[in-house]
C-alpha positions as CSV (number, residue, x, y, z in Angstrom):
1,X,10.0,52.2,-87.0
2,X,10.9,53.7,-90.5
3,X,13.7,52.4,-92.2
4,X,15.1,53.9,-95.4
5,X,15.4,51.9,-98.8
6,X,19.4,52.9,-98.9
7,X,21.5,49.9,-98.0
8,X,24.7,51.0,-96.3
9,X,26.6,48.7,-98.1
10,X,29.5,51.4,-98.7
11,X,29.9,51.5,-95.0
12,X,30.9,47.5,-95.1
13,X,33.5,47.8,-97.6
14,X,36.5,48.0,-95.7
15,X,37.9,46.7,-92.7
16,X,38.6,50.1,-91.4
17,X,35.6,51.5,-92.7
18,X,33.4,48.8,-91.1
19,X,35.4,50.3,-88.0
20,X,34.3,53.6,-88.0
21,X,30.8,52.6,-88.0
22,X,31.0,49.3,-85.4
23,X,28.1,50.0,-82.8
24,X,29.6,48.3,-80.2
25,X,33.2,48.0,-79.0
26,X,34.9,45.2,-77.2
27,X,37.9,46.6,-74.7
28,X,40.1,44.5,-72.8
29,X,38.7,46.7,-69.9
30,X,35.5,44.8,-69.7
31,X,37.3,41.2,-69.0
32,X,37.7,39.3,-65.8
33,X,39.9,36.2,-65.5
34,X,38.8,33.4,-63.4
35,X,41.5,31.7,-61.6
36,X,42.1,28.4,-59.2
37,X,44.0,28.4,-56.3
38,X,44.6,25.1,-54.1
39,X,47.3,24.5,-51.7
40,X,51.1,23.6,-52.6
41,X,53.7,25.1,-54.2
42,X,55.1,25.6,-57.7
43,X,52.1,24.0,-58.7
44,X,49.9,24.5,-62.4
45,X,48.1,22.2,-62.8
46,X,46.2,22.1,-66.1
47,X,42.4,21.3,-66.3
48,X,41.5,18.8,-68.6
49,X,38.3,19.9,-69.2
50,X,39.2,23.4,-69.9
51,X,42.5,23.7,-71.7
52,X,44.7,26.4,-71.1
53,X,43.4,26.9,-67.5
54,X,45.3,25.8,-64.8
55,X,45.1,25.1,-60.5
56,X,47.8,27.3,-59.2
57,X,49.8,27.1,-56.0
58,X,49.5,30.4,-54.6
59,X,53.0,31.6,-55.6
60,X,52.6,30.5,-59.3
61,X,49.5,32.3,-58.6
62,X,51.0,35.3,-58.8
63,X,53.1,34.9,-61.5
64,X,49.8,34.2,-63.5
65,X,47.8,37.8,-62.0
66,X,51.2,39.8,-62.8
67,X,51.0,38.6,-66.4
68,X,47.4,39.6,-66.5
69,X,47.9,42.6,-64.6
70,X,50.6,43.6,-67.5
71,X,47.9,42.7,-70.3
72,X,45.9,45.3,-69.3
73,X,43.5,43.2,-67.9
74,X,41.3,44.8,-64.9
75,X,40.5,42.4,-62.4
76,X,40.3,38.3,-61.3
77,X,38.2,36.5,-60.0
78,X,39.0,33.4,-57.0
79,X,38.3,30.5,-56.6
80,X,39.6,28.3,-53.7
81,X,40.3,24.1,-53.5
82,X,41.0,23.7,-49.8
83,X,42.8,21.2,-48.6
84,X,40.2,19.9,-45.8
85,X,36.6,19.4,-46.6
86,X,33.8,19.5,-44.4
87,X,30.0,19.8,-43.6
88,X,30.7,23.2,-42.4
89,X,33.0,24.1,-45.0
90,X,35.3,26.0,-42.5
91,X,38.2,26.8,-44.7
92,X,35.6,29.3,-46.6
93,X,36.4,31.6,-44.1
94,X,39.6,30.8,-41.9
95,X,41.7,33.3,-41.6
96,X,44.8,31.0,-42.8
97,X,42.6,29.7,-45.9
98,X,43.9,29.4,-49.4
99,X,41.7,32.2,-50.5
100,X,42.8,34.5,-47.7
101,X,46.0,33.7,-48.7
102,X,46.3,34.2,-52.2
103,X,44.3,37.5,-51.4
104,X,47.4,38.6,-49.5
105,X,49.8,37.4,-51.6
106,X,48.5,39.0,-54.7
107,X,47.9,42.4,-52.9
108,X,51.5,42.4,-51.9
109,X,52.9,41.1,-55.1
110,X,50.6,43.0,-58.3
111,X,49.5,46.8,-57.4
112,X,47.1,47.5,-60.7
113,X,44.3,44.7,-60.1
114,X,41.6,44.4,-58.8
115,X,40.8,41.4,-57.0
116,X,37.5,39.7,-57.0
117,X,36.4,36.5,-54.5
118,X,33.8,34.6,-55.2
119,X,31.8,33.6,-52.1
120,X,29.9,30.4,-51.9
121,X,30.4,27.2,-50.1
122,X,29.9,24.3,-52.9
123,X,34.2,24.6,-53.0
124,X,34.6,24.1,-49.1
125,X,31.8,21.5,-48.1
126,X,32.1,17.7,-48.2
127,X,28.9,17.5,-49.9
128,X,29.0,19.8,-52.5
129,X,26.4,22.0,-51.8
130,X,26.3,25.8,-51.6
131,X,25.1,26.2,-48.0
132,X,24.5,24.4,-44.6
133,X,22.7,20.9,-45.0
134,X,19.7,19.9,-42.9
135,X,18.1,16.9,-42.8
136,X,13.8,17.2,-43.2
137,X,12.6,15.2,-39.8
138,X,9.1,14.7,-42.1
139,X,11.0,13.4,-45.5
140,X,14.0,12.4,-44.2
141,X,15.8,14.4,-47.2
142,X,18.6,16.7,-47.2
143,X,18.2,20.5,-48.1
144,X,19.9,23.5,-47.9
145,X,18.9,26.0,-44.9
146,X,18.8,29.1,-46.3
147,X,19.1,31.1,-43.5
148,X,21.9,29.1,-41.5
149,X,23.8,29.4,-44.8
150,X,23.5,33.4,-44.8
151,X,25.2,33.1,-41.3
152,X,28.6,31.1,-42.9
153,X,28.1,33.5,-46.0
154,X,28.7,36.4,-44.4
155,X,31.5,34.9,-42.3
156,X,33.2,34.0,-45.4
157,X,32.8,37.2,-47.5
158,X,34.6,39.4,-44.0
159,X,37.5,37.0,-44.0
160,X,37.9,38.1,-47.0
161,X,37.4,41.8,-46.8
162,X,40.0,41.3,-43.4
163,X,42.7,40.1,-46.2
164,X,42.5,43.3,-48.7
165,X,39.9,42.0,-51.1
166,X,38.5,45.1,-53.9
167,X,35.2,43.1,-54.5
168,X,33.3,40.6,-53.3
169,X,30.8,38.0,-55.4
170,X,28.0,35.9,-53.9
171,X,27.4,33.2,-56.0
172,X,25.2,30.8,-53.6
173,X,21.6,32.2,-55.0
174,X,20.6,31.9,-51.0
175,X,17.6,34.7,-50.3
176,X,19.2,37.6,-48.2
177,X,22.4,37.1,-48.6
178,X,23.2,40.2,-50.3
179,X,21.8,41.9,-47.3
180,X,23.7,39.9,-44.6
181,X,26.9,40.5,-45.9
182,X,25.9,44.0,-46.9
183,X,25.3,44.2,-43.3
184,X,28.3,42.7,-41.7
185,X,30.8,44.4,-44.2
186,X,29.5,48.0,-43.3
187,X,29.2,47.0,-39.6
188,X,32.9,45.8,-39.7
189,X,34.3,48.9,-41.5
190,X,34.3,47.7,-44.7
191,X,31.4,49.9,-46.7
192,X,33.3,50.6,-49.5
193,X,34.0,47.1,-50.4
194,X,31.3,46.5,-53.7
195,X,29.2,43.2,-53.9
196,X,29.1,41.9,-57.6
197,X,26.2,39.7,-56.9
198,X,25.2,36.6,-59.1
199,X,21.7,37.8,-59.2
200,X,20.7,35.7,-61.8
201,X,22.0,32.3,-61.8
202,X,20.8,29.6,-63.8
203,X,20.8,25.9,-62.7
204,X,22.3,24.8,-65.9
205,X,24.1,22.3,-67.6
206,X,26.7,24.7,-69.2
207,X,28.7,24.5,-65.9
208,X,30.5,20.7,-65.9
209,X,34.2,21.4,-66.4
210,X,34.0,23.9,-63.6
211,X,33.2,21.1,-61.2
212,X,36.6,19.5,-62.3
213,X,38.1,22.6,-61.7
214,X,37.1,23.5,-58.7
215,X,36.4,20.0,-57.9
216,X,33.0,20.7,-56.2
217,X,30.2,18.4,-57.5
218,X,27.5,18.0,-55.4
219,X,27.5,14.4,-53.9
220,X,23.8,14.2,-53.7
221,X,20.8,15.6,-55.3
222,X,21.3,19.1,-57.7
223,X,21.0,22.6,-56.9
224,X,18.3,23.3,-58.6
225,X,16.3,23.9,-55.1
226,X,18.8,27.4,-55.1
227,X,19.2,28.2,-58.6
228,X,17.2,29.2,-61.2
229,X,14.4,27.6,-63.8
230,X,16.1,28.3,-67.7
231,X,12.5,28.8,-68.7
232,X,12.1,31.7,-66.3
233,X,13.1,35.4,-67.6
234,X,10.8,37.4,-65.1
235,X,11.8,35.8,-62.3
236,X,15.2,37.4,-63.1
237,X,14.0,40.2,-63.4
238,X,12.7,40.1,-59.8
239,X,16.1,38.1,-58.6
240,X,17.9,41.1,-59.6
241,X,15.8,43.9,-57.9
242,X,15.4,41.9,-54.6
243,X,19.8,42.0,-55.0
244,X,20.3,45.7,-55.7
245,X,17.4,46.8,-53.0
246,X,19.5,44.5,-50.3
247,X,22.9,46.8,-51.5
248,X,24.3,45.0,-54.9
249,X,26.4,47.4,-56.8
250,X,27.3,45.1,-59.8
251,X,24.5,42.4,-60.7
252,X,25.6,39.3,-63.2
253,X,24.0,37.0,-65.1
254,X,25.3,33.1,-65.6
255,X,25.6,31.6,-68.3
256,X,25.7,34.3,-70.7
257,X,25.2,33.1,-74.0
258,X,22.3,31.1,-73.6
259,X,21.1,33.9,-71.9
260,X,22.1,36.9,-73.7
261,X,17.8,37.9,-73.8
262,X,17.8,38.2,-69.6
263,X,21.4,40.5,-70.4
264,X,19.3,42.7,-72.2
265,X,16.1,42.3,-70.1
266,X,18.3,43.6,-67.3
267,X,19.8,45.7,-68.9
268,X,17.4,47.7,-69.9
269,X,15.6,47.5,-66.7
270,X,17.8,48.4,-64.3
271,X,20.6,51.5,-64.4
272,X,23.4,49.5,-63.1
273,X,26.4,47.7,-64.2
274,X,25.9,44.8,-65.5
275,X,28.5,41.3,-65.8
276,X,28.3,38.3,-67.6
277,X,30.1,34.8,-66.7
278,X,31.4,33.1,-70.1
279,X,30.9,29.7,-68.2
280,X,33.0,26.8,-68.9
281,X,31.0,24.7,-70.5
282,X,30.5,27.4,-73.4
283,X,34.5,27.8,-73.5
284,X,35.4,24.0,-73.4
285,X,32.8,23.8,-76.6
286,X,34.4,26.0,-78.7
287,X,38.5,24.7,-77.3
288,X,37.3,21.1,-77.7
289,X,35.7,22.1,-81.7
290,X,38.8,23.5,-82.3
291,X,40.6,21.1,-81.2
292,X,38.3,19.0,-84.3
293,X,39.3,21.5,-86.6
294,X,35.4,22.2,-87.1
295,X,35.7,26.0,-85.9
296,X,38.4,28.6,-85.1
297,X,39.0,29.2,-81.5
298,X,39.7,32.7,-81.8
299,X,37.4,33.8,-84.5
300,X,34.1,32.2,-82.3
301,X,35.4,33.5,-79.4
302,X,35.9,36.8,-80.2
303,X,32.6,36.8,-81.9
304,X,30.8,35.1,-78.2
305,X,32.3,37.8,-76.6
306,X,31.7,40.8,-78.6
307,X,27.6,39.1,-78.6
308,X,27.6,39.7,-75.0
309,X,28.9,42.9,-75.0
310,X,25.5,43.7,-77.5
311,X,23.4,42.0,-75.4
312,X,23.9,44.9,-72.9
313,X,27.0,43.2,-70.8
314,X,29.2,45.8,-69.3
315,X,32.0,43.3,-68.2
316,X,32.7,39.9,-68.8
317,X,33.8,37.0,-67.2
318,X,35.3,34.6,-69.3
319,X,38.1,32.2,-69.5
320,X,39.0,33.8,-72.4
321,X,40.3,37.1,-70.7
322,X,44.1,36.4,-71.5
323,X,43.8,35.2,-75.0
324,X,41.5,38.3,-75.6
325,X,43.5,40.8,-74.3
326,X,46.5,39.1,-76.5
327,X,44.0,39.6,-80.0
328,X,42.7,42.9,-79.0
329,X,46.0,43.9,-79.5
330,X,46.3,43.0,-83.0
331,X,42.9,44.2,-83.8
């Protein structure tokens, strides 16, 4: 590649020049909010672990999408605490669970947003875990069954398709499940409902405060059985082309920002939209070095976000979404 000796330094001497010249552009359109739901009422409950992020009740719930939904802000994204646990993780897909519920509530209160529901089990199950335990008669461990996990999978992404959800969003990392629910969705008269599939999902340590917030550790063990190596980049590539042969319309990538090369790996493979999840332990990093006065919040944010927008993301999940869409405006 040829590059010329002229420096575009003019082109950097303003703020509004440097504007008319930015490469990429950051849009409040490509944000998703994640948001906790658990049973009660009139409840916000703030997460230590991740300030400024909160378990609703499902009312308050609604308050909080509404306010969202007047930001400009496109979509959320579910997650449920239910209020029984168990090795089934049952309330995943009851038709009176709290995701089924805030589903309903949120489609009858807030008309322009899309709602997202992510479908896994870790949330529902008394141990943790994204799928069905068996025990190993040879070992005498526990592991996840795959393929009595797709069963409960695709149980739990129709409940929520019955309630009026816009998009669903495996996150389990179980093989076939994009195909099973694929499957029952279309079979049910639900083929227009999109999967945004967590294609390529890292077992990583960026995702503590989330377990405080949707109070799902796993009470044994890790999942590193299910999710995948950090060292790995082609397997992703192969995670994400099994996912959009089985019927994935959106394909994400968590973390993001230790990841932002397999963003661009995909990218650049595949022709098809492409999300990132901000996780929480990259958000309480930044809150809790702010907090020490080392960094500014909103300056490192901004600048984590607009990174994975170069890296090829073409939305963004991130806890950030409602103080973003507040200094987009004042950009």
């Amino acid at each position: 590649m040829h590059f010329p000796k002229y420096r575009p330094r003019r082109l950097r001497s303003n703020k509004l020049m440097r504007a008319l010249v930015r490469e990429e552009h950051l849009s409040v359109n490509d944000l998703i909010m994640p948001l906790f739901v658990r049973p009660g009422s009139s409840l916000k409950r703030e997460i230590v672990s991740m300030p400024g992020n909160y378990q609703f009740s499902v009312d308050t719930l609604v308050e909080e999408v509404r306010e969202l939904a007047d930001l400009g802000i496109p979509g959320v994204i579910l997650f449920g605490i239910p209020e029984k646990k168990d090795e089934l993780g049952t309330e995943a897909y009851a038709e009176d669970g709290i995701i089924q519920k805030a589903i309903r509530a949120i489609k009858k209160n807030v008309s322009n947003i899309l709602v997202i529901t992510d479908v896994c089990m870790c949330e529902y199950t008394d141990h943790g875990h994204c799928g069905y335990i068996r025990k190993d008669e040879k070992t005498g461990e526990h592991q996840v069954d795959n393929d009595e996990t797709l069963k409960l999978l695709s149980r739990e992404a129709l409940s929520h398709a019955d309630a009026g959800v816009d998009i669903v969003a495996p996150s389990d990392m179980m093989d076939g499940r994009v195909d099973a629910i694929r499957t029952i969705l279309d079979g049910s008269g639900y083929g227009e409902i999109p999967i945004m599939s967590y294609a390529a999902k890292y077992a990583s340590a960026f995702y503590g405060p989330f377990r405080d917030a949707a109070e799902s550790p796993p009470s044994f063990g890790d999942r590193k059985s299910y999710q995948m190596d950090p060292a790995n980049a082609r397997e992703a590539l192969r995670e994400v082309s099994l996912d959009i042969d089985e019927g994935a319309d959106i394909v994400m990538v968590k973390p993001a920002l230790p990841y932002l090369d397999i963003i661009r790996l995909i990218k650049d493979t595949f022709e098809y939209p492409v999300a990132a999840y901000n996780v929480s332990g990259e958000f309480s990093m930044v809150k809790a070095a702010h907090e020490k006065g080392w960094i500014d919040e909103k300056n490192v944010a901004m600048e984590s976000l607009m990174g994975m927008k170069r890296a090829g993301a073409d939305i963004i999940l991130t806890y950030w979404a409602k103080d973003a869409a507040r200094w987009l405006k004042e950009c």
